[in-house]
C-alpha positions in Angstrom: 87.5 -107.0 52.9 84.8 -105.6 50.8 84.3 -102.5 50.6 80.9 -100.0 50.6 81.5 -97.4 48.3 85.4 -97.2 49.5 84.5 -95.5 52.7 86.9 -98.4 54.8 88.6 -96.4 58.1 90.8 -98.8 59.4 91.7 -98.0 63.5 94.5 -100.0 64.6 96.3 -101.3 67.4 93.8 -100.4 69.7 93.1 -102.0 72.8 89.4 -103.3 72.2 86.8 -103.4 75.1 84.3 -104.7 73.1 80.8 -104.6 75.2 80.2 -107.9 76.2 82.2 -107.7 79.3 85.2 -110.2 78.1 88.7 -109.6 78.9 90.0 -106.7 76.9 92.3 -107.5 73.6 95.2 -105.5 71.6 93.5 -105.5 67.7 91.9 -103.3 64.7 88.4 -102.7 64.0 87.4 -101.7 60.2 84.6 -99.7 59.3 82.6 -99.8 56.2 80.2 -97.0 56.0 78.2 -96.8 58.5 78.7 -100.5 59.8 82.0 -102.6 61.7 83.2 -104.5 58.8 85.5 -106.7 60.8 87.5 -107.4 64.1 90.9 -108.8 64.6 94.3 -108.5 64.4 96.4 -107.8 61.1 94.0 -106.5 59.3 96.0 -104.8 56.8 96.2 -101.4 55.2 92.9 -100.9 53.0 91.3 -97.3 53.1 92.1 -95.1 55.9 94.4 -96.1 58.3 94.2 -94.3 62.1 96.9 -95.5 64.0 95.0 -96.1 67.3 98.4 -97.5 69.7 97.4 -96.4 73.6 93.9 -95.7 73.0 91.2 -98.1 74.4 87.8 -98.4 72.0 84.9 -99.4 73.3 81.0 -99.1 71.6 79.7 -96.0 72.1 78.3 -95.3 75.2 74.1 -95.9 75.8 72.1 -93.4 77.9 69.3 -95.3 79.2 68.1 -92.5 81.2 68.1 -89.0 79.4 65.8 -86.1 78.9 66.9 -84.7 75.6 63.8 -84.3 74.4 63.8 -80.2 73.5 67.7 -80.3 73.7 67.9 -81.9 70.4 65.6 -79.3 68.7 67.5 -76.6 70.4 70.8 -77.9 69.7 71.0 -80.4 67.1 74.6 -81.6 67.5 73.9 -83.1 70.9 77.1 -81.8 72.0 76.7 -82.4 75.6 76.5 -86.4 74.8 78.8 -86.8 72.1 81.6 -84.8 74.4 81.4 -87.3 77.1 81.3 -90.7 74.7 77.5 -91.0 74.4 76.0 -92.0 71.3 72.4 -93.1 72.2 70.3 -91.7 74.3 66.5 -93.2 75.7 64.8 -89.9 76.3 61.3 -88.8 77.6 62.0 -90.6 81.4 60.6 -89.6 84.5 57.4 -89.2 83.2 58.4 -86.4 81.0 57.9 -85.4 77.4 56.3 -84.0 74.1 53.9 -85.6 72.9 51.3 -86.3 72.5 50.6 -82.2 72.0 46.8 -82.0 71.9 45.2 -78.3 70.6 43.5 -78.0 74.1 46.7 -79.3 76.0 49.4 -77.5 74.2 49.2 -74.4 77.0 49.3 -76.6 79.4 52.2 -78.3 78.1 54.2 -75.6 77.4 54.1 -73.9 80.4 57.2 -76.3 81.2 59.1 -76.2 78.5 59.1 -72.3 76.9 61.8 -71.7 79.0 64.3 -74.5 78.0 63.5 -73.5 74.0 62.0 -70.3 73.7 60.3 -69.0 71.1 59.8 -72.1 68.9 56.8 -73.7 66.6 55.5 -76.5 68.5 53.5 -78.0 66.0 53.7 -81.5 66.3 50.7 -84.1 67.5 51.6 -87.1 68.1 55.0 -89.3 68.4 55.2 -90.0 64.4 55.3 -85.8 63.5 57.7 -85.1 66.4 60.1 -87.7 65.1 60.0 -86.5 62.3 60.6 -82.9 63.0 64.2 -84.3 64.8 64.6 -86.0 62.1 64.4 -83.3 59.4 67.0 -81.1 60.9 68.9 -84.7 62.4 70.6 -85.4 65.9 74.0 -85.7 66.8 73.3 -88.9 68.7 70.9 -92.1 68.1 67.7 -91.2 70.5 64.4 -94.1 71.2 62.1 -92.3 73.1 59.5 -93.8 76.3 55.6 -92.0 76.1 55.9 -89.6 79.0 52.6 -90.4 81.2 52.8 -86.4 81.8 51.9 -85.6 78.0 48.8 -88.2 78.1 47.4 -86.6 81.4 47.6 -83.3 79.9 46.0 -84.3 76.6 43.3 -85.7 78.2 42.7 -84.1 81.6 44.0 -80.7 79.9 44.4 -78.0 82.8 42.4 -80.3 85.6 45.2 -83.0 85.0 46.1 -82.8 89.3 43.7 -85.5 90.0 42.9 -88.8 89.6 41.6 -89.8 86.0 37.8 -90.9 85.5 37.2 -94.3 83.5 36.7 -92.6 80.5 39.8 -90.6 80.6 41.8 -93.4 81.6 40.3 -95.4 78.1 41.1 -91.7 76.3 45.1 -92.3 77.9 45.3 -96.3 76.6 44.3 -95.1 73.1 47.1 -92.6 72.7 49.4 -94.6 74.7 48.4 -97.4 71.8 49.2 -95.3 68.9 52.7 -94.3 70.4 54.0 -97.2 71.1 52.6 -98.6 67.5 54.4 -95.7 65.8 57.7 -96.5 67.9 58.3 -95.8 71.3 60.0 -98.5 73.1 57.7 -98.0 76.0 55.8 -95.9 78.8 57.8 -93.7 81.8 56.1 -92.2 84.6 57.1 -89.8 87.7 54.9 -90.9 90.4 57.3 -88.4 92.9 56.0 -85.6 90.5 52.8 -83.8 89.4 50.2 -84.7 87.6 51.8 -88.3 87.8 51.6 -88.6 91.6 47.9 -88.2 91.4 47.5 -91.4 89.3 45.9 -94.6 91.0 46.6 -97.9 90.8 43.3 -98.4 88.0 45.0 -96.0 85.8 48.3 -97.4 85.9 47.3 -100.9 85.8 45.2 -100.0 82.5 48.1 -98.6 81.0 50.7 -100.6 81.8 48.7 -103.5 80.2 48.8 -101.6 77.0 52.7 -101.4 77.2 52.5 -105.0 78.1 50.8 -106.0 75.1 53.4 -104.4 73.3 56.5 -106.2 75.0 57.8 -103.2 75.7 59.2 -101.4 79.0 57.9 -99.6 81.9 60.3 -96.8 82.9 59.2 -95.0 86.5 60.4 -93.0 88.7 58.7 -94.0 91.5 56.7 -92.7 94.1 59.1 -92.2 97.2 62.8 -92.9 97.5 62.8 -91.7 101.4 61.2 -93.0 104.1 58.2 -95.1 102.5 61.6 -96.4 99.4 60.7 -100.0 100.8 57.0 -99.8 99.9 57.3 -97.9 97.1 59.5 -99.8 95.4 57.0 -103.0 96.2 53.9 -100.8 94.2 56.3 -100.9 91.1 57.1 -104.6 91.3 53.3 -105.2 92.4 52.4 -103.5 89.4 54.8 -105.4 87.3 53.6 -108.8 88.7 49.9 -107.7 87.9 50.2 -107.0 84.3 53.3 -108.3 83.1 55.2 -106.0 81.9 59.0 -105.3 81.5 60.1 -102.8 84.5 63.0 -100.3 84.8 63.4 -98.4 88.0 65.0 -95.2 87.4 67.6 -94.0 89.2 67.5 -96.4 92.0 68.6 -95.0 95.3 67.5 -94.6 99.1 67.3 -90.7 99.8 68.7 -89.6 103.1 71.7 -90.7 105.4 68.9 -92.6 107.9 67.6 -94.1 104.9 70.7 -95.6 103.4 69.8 -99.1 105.5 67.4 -99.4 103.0 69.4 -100.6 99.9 70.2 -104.0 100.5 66.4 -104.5 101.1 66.2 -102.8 97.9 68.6 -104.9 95.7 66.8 -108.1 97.8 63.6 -107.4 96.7 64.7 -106.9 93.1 66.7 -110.3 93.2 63.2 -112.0 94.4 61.3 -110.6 91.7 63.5 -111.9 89.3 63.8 -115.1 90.3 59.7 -114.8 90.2 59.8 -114.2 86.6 59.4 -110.6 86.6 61.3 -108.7 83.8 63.0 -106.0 86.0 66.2 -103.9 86.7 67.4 -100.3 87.0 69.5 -97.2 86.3 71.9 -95.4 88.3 74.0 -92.1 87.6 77.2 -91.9 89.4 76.6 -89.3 91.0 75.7 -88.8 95.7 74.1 -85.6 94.6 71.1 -85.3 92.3 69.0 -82.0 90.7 65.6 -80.8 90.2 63.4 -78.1 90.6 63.4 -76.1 93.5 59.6 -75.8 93.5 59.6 -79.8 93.2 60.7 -79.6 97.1 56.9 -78.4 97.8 54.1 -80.4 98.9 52.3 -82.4 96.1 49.2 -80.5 97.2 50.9 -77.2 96.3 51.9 -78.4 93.1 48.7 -79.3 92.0 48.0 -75.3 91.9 48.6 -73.1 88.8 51.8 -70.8 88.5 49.6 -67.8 89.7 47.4 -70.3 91.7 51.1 -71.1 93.5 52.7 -68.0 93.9 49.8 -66.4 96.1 49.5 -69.1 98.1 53.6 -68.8 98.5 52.8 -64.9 99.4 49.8 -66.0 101.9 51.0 -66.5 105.8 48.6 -69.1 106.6 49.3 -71.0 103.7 53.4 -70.9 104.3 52.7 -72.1 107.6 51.0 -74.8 106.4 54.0 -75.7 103.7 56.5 -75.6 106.2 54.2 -78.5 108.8 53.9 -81.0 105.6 57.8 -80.0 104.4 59.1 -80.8 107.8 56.8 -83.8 108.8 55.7 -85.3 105.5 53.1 -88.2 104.8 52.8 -90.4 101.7 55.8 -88.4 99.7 59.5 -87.3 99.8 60.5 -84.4 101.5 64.4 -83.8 100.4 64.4 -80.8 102.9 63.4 -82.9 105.7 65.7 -85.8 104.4 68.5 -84.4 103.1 68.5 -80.2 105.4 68.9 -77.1 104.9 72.5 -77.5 104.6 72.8 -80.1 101.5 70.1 -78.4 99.3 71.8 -75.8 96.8 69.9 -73.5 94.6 72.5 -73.3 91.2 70.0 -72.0 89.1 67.5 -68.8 90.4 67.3 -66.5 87.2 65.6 -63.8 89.3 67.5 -63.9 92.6 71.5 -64.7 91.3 73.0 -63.5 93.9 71.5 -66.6 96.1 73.1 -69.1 93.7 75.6 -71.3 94.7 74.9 -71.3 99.0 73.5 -73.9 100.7 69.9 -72.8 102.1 71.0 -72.2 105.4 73.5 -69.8 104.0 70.9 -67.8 102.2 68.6 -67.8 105.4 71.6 -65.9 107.3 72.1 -63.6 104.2 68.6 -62.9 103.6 66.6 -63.4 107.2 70.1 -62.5 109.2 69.6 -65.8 110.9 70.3 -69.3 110.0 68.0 -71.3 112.6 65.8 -74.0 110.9 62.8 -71.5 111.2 64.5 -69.0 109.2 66.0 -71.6 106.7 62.0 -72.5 105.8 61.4 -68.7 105.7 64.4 -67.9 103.6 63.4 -71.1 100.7 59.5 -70.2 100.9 60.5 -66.2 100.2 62.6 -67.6 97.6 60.3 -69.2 95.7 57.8 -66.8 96.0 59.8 -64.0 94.4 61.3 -66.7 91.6 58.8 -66.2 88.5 61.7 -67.8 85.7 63.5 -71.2 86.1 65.1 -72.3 89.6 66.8 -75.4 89.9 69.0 -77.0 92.7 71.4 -80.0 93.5 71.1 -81.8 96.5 73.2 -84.8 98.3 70.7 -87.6 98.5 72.5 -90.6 99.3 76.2 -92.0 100.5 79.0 -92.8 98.5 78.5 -96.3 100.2 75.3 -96.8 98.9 76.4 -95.3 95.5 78.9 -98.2 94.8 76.6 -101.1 96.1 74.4 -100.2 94.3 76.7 -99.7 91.3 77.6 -103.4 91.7 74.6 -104.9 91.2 74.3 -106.8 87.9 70.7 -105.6 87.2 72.2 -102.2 86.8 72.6 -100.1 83.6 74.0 -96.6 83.0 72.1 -93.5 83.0 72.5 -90.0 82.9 69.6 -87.8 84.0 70.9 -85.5 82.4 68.7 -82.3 82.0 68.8 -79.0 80.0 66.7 -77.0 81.6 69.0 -73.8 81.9 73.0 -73.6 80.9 73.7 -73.9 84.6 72.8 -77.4 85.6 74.1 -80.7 87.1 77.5 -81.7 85.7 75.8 -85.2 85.0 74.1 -83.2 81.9 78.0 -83.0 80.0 80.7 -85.7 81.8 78.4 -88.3 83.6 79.7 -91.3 81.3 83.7 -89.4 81.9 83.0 -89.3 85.4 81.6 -93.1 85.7 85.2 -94.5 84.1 87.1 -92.2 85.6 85.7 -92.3 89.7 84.5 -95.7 89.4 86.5 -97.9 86.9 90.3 -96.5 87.4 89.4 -94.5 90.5 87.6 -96.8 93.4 87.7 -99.5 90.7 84.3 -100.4 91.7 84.1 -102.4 88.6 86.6 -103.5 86.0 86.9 -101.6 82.7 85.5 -104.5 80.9 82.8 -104.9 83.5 82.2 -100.7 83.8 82.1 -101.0 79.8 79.5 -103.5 79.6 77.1 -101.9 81.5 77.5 -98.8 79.7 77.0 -100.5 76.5 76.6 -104.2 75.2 74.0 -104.7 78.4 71.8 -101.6 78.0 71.4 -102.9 74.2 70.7 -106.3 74.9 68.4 -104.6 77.9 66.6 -102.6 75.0 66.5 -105.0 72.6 68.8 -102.9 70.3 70.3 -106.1 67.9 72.4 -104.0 65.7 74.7 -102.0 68.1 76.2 -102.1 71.4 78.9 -104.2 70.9 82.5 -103.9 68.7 81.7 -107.2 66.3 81.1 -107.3 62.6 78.1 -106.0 61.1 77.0 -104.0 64.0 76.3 -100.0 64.0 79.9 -98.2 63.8 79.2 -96.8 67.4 82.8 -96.3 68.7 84.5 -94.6 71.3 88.1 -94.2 71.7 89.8 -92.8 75.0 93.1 -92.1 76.2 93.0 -93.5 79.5 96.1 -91.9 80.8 94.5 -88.6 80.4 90.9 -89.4 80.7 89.5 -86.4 83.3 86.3 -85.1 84.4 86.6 -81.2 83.9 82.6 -80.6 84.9 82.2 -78.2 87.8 79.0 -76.8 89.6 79.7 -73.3 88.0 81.3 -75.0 84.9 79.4 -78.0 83.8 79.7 -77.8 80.4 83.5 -77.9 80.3 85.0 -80.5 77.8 86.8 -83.6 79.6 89.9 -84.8 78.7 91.0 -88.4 77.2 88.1 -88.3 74.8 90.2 -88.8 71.4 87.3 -89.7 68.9 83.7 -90.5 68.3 82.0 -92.1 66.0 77.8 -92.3 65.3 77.0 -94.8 62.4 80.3 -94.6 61.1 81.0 -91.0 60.6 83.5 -89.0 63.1 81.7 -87.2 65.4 84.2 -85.8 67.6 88.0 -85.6 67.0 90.5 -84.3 70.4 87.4 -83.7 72.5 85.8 -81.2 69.8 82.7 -81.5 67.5 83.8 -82.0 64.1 80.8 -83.1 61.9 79.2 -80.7 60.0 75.5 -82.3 60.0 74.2 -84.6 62.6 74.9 -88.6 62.3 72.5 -89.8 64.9 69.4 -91.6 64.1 65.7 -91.6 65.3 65.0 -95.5 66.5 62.3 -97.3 66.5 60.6 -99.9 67.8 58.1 -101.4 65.6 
């Protein structure tokens, strides 16, 4: 075996699940700097031996669906991912990110993010000086990032950016879109469900999907309603897809609501039938009945639209609340997840203002706060809430059935995400054990898929899925992107009030070669991870 510099680790007698999805196999894996030098058995006794006898390795685990986009300038060692077996991340989903950060947008910008970093010099532009910002003080993980449609509206529209775009704007958007994705980005997201997204129109997306198109490179959306109107919504995504050819990813496909769970084999169908059309399309799922967001996010889109001041008055105004409370209980053209989901499955976790109210369902804080938990008071009690929230306030709600979760888990088209976000220390436990928790449920738990299968999708497919060449899967010459667990004692330790807590079974972790993570615990002194693009 040659060796680079005589950094060979040799890990042996491992149980290899290398990626691809094939039947796992008792071997050693040798690395060579920051590559897999070779694969077999009897590999000998060159450079440093790990004796690796009741641990499975796998590649390291690939986050198609992340938003670590501040995290990693805030906390360099990416922590949260490495703990859980996560070595690269696609961030800046849902429509969501950084850049571009245009002098006339950057208030506008900011305005969401000061509170996930702080104090901090924002003085990027464009894709190409962020990236290198991460890259100057490193990441802990491997991270391609998607153009947010978010950052172009608000570098073009500026503060009026809860509209629909003129033709010149939408030309201003394609331009910018054009130099991101020529500097690197693997592609375009959007949040249709979300402001200033939602007020896009199909000329605008159409123009700029066409620009991703010409690119080969991928559409990620959340789309525009995943309640009542999932069926058609879904079909504007596809429709889109069909009319400009690009490459589609539906995040975080789901059906929201128990009387909307008869939706998801018309879901999976219609995804089947695109394929078969030719259209270049599948989706994400986190493994998770319960997602998170903003509480505010559970307003009407034509709240949302307002400013924070603009918001709050309208939140103290009587007419006004009355007005919320009609479109939140019968809703047209968007997702309601009070009407869907109730009073009783929406839980505040995160109100820095009003901590006493965290942790109780809605209706639980109405009878606290109003003395009564009737539907009436359950509106009065969230709307009162908001209005006297002026820091961050975020929530977890049950969305779909654990019926629904595994069909959909099932599916071939899917890959693994996370949706992880950092918003505040209290947040979803998908943020720190999501990949733990997708083994440990769903692979040796329900065994919804087999460990070679669950592996696969979590790995060798999302590469192949982002055209990542050089990693994904345990063969030689391939990034040294290894995970090796203790299956016997793999656990998911995340709680609601503890999400951050370290699982268990996570033995080591290695990002281009280098040990990342040794027992569960960050050893590396500098970052490993790599910014990657696509050129």
């Amino acid at each position: 075996m040659k060796k680079n510099n005589g950094t060979v680790t040799l890990l042996k007698g491992c149980t290899i699940a290398d990626g691809t999805g094939r039947q796992a196999f008792v071997g050693d894996v040798a690395l060579n700097g920051s590559e897999i030098a070779a694969v077999g058995k009897n590999l000998g006794t060159d450079g440093t031996v790990v004796d690796c006898a009741g641990l499975h390795l796998m590649p390291g685990f690939i986050d198609i669906h992340g938003h670590s986009d501040l995290k990693v300038l805030k906390d360099p060692s990416m922590t949260c991912k490495l703990q859980q077996g996560i070595t690269t991340e696609v961030a800046g989903n849902c429509g969501v990110g950084t850049f571009p950060l245009c002098a006339e947008s950057r208030e506008v910008t900011l305005l969401d993010t000061r509170d996930v970093l702080g104090t901090y010099d924002y003085d990027w532009t464009d894709f190409a000086s962020y990236a290198s910002k991460v890259e100057e003080q490193g990441s802990g993980t491997n991270i391609l990032y998607l153009q947010s449609h978010t950052a172009l509206r608000t570098c073009v529209l500026h503060d009026d950016c809860n509209r629909p775009a003129t033709k010149e704007e939408i030309t201003s958007m394609c331009h910018l879109l054009d130099v991101s994705l020529s500097q690197g980005c693997i592609g375009l997201s959007s949040g249709l469900y979300y402001a200033p997204c939602v007020f896009a129109q199909r000329d605008e997306l159409e123009a700029l999907l066409r620009v991703v198109s010409s690119h080969g490179k991928l559409f990620a959306v959340h789309h525009r309603c995943e309640g009542d109107e999932v069926v058609s919504s879904l079909q504007e995504v596809l429709d889109l897809a069909r009319s400009t050819g690009v490459r589609l990813e539906v995040s975080h496909l789901k059906a929201i609501g128990i009387k909307n769970q008869q939706y998801v084999p018309r879901l999976l169908t219609m995804l089947e039938e695109a394929r078969r059309e030719g259209i270049d399309v599948a989706f994400d799922q986190y493994p998770y009945d319960f997602g998170s967001t903003s509480l505010f996010s559970l307003l009407p889109p034509q709240y949302l639209r307002l400013s924070h001041d603009q918001l709050h008055m309208a939140l103290g105004n009587r007419e006004d609340r009355k007005r919320m409370s009609a479109m939140i209980m019968h809703p047209q053209g968007w997702d309601s997840l009070v009407e869907l989901c109730g009073f009783d499955k929406i839980i505040p976790i995160v109100l820095e203002g009003q901590e006493n109210y965290q942790y109780k369902t809605l209706r639980q804080i109405a009878l606290e706060m109003k003395g009564s938990s009737t539907d009436e008071a359950c509106m009065d009690a969230f709307l009162t809430l908001l209005e006297n929230e002026q820091g961050v306030a975020l929530m977890v709600d049950t969305t779909q059935s654990e019926e629904s979760l595994c069909t959909i888990m099932r599916h071939p088209l899917m890959c693994f995400g996370t949706d992880a976000l950092y918003a505040s220390n209290l947040c979803h436990p998908r943020s720190y054990q999501a990949a733990i928790h997708m083994l440990q449920e769903y692979c040796l738990g329900q065994k919804v898929l087999g460990l070679e299968e669950m592996v696969h999708r979590m790995s060798g497919k999302t590469a192949q899925r982002l055209g990542l060449s050089d990693r994904g899967t345990i063969e030689a010459g391939k990034k040294a992107d290894i995970v090796l667990l203790d299956l016997s004692r793999l656990k998911d330790n995340s709680t609601l009030t503890d999400p951050a807590a370290r699982p268990d079974g996570v033995e080591k972790v290695f990002v281009n070669g280098r040990l990342a993570i040794e027992d569960g615990r960050l050893v590396a002194s500098c970052p490993f991870g790599k910014i990657l693009r696509m050129l």
